[in-house]
Phi, psi and omega in degrees: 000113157294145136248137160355324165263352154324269194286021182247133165284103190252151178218122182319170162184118166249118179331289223294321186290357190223010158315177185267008158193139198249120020266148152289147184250079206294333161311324169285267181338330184287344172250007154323093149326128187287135177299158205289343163207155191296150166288007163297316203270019269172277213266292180340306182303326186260353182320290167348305163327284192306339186262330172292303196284351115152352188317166206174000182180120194269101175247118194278124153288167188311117186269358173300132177293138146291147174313160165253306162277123176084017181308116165254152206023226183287007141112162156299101191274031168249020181247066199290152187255316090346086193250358185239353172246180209221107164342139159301309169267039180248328176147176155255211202263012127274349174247022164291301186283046168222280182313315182306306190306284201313349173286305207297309200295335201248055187021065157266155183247142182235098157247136193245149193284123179220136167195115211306352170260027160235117168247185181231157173331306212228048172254158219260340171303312197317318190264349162280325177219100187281335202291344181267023168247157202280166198209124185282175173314335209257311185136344187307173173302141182241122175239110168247156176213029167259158190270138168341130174321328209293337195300330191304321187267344156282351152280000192264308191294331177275024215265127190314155163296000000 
């Protein structure tokens, strides 16, 4: 049996790289003068391209603002702050669905990348549903980003005879 993503020319697309300068910096980016068109609006225009090159599927990196707080360099765009807004300096939310119709129109398939077990420190779950984050002794949020004692012995044990 095919499936639909077997046979699709998929072609990635990071926001950040067609920003109006790479790397971004969203901090920075809130007191720019907006690039002469959002990058939503940049890749509509250019589908035609994308569509000459046999492409047929669009997988979107995270169009979600990032955290801010506790940020290292320009941040992670998988450290989301937001999962219901769209980075300022991606386009807004029309003309994301302006991208999305003109994808449609040439049969392109659109997936944006979303993924709810990343968050960045000053996402509003925190302070909302706190039950999901791990809790240090004081009770504040536990960010270990070292991996469990336990991996040294399950790489050892999973190590060929």
């Amino acid at each position: 049996m095919n499936s639909w993503i077997s046979d699709s020319i998929i072609y990635q697309i990071n926001w950040r790289s067609i920003a109006s300068r790479e790397p971004r910096n969203p901090m920075e980016a809130m007191t720019e003068a907006g690039a002469v068109s959002s990058p939503f609006a940049y890749v509509r225009d250019n589908l035609s391209v994308l569509h000459g090159m046999g492409v047929n599927l669009l997988y979107c990196m995270p169009i979600f603002p990032i955290g801010i707080e506790g940020r290292k360099g320009i941040g992670s765009p998988y450290a989301i702050r937001d999962y219901y807004g769209i980075a300022d300096e991606y386009g807004s939310l029309a003309e994301l669905s302006d991208l999305i119709n003109a994808a449609h129109s040439y049969d392109m398939k659109v997936i944006l990348d979303i993924t709810p077990n990343h968050t960045s420190c000053d996402n509003v779950w925190t302070s909302e549903h706190p039950e999901y984050y791990v809790k240090d002794e004081q009770g504040g949020l536990f960010y270990d980003f070292t991996p469990p004692k336990r991996s040294k012995k399950i790489r050892r044990n999973m190590q060929p005879a």
